[in-house]
N, C-alpha and C positions, 0 to 999 in steps of 0.2 A: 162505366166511366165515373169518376170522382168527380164531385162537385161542393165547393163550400157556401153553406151561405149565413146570413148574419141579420136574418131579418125581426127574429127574435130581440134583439135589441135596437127599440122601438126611438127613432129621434122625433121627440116631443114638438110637433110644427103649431104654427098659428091657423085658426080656421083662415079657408079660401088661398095657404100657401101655393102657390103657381108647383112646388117640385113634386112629382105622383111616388109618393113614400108608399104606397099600396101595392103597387109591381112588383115587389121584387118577392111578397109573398104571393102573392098570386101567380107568377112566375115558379116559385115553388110547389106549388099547387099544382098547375100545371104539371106540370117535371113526374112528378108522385103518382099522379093518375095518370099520366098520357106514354111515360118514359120510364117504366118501371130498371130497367138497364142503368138509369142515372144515378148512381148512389149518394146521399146527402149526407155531410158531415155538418156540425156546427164549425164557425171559422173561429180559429185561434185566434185571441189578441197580438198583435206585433209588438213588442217590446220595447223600452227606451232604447234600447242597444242598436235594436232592429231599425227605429226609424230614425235615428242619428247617423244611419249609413248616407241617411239625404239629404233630414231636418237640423235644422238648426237646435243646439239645446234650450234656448231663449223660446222658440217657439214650441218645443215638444210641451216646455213648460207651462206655457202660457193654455195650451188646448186639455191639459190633465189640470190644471188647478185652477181651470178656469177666468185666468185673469186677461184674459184678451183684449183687447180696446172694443170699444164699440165699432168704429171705423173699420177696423178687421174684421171682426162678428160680419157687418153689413156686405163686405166684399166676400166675406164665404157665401151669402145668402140664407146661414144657418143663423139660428141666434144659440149659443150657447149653453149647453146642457151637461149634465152628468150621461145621459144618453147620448147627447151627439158625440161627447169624445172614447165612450165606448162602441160606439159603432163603428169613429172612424179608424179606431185600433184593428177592427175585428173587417174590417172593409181589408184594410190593408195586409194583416194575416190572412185571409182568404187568398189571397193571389202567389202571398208566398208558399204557403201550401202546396197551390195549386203548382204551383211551380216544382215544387222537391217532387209531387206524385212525380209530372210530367217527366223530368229527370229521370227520377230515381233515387232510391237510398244510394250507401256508399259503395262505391261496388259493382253496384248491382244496377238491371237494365230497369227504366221507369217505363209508364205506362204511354208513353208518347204524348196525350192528352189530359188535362186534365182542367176542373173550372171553377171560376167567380162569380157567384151569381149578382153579385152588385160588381162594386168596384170601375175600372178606369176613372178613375179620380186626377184626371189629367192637367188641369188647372193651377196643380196646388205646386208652390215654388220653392225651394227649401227656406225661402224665412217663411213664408206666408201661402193661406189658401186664398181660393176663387172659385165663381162659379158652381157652386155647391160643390166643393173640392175642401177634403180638410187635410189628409194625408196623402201621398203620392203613391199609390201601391203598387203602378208597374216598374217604379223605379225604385223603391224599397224592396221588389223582388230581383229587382236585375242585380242589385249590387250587395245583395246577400245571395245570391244565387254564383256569384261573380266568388264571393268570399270564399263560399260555402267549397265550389270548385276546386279554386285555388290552395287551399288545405290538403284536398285530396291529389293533386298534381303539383306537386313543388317543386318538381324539377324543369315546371313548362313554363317558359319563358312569356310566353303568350297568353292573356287573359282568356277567361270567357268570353266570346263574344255575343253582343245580345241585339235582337234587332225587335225595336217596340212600329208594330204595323198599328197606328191608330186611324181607325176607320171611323171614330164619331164625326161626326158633321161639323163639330169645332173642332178649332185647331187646336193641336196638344202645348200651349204656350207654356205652361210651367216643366212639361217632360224634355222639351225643346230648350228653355233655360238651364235645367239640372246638368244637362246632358252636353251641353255646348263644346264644351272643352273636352271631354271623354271620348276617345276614339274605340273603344271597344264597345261602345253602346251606339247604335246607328239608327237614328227614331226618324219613322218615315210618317206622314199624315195626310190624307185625302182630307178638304174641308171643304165647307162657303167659305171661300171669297170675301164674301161683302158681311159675313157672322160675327158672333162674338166667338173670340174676343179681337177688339177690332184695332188693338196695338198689338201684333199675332211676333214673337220672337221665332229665329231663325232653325227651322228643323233642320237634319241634314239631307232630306227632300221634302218639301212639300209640294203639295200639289192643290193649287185654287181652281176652286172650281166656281162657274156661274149658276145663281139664281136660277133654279128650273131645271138644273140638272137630271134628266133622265139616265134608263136602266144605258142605253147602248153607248154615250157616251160617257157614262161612271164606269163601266168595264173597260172601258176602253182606256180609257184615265190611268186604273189601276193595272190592268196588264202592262200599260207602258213603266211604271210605277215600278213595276216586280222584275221589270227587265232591268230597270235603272241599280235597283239594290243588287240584282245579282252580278251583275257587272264591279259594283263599288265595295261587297263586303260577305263575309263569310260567317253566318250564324252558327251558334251551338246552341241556340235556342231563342224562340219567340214568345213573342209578350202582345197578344192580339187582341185591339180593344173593339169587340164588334159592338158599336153604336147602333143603336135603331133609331136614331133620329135623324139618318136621308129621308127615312118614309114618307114619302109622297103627303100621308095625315098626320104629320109630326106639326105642332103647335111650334114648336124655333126651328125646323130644320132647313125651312127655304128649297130644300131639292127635292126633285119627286121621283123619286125610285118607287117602285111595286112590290109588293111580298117575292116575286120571280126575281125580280131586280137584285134585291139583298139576299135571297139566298144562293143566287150565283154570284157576286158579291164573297160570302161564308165560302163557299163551297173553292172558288179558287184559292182564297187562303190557306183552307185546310189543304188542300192539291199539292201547292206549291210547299209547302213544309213536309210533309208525306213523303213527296217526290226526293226528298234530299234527306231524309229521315231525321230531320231536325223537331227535338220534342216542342209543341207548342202549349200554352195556357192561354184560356184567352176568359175575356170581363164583360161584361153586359154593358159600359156606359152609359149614354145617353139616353132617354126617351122620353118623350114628352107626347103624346097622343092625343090629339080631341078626344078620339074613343079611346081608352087607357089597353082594353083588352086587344088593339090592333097594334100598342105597343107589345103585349106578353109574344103575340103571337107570331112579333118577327123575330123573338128571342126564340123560342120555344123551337121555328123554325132552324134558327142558329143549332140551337145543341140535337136535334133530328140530324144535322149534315155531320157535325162535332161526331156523336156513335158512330155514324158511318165509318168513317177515320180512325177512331179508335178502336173499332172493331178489325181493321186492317194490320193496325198496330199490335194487337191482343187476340188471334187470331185462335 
């Protein structure tokens, strides 16, 4: 199974930062020794071309030449680097990527699965980021994925259509803005309720959840959730943002799922796309850990069930 990741390009934080920039190499790490199956590529940077399919050109510019406002700076929660807008190029390439494996070249059948090791960068709205969000990369992949399609099928009346499952614990407000208007892109999101971000824009389902949410009532959430989409819309591929920040010792997640919890959780995601043979990529989001390593280890979790599935696929 393909996996990109981008940790190699290091965003310069201030000592005692709240964001764990540490995980996603150790997540790595992980991977290497525990999942030798996992194949790692460096992620490609996305391009001007690539994220002006979302971004605004005022702001691609603003994040490459670093002239941002401070006020912006602060609402990413990043302060401005030659490193952070390399990263968040190569945040955002990883998912597209991951997405063409998933696919496939032209032609030709993809791997069904395929992965981000950072990424859901779901905050960020096409003028502007949030929430440690600087580029949008599940929506920079849906609509070059969208594009990429559409070249290949000229005669099909009917777009791609893309359904982004965002399972982080915040609500997807900027993928839910981008997307508003787009009927071929159907962004679904399990969140807190009462989380950030707490002015939450209009998914086209969300689903709030209360403070304390456990494993039987988050399945339960979500199965109604997957009934709802299949009902409303017909994917040609998904964009799954598995957050580990429900976890029960997530420092922002307010809900308490179990390692069991989220990986049945994963495991219906992967199911339900499998079942329909709909290729999936999916991103790591969120995680914030008191213990950082009970973060890796619901990820790590994530791509265990991810082989499963692709092994199905790639048989």
């Amino acid at each position: 199974m393909q996996a990109f990741y981008a940790d190699n390009f290091v965003l310069p934080l201030p000592q005692g930062h709240r964001f764990p920039m540490a995980k996603y190499r150790l997540l790595r790490d992980r991977l290497v020794n525990e999942l030798p199956q996992v194949r790692m590529a460096q992620a490609p940077a996305a391009t001007d071309g690539e994220l002006a399919l979302v971004h605004t050109p005022a702001y691609i510019d603003a994040i490459t030449h670093g002239t941002l406002p401070a006020a912006a700076q602060r609402e990413i929660g990043f302060p401005w680097s030659p490193g952070m807008a390399e990263r968040a190029r190569r945040s955002a390439g990883a998912t597209v990527a991951a997405a063409r494996v998933a696919m496939g070249p032209a032609g030709k059948p993809g791997e069904g699965i395929a992965a981000n090791l950072a990424g859901g960068t779901h905050h960020s709205y096409a003028h502007k980021g949030g929430g440690f969000c600087v580029f949008n990369d599940a929506a920079v992949a849906a609509r070059l994925m969208q594009a990429e399609w559409a070249r290949l099928h000229r005669h099909e009346r009917k777009p791609l259509q893309v359904t982004i499952i965002d399972l982080d614990v915040h609500q997807g407000n900027g993928t839910a803005s981008i997307f508003a208007a787009d009927a071929s892109v159907f962004t679904l999101s399990l969140h807190g309720q009462k989380n950030f971000p707490f002015r939450k824009e209009a998914s086209d389902l969300d689903v709030d959840l209360p403070d304390g949410c456990g494993d039987a009532a988050y399945l339960q959430a979500l199965e109604h959730a997957l009934d709802e989409l299949e009902r409303r819309f017909e994917p040609g591929l998904v964009l799954f943002l598995a957050g580990a920040d429900p976890f029960e010792g997530d420092r922002l997640g307010r809900l308490s799922l179990s390692f069991d919890g989220l990986e049945a959780r994963d495991r219906r995601v992967f199911d339900w796309a499998w079942q329909r043979r709909i290729p999936l990529a999916f991103s790591m989001a969120g995680g914030y850990g008191v213990n950082i390593d009970e973060t890796v280890q619901v990820q790590v979790n994530t791509y265990r069930v991810a082989l499963e599935y692709w092994k199905r696929w790639n048989p």
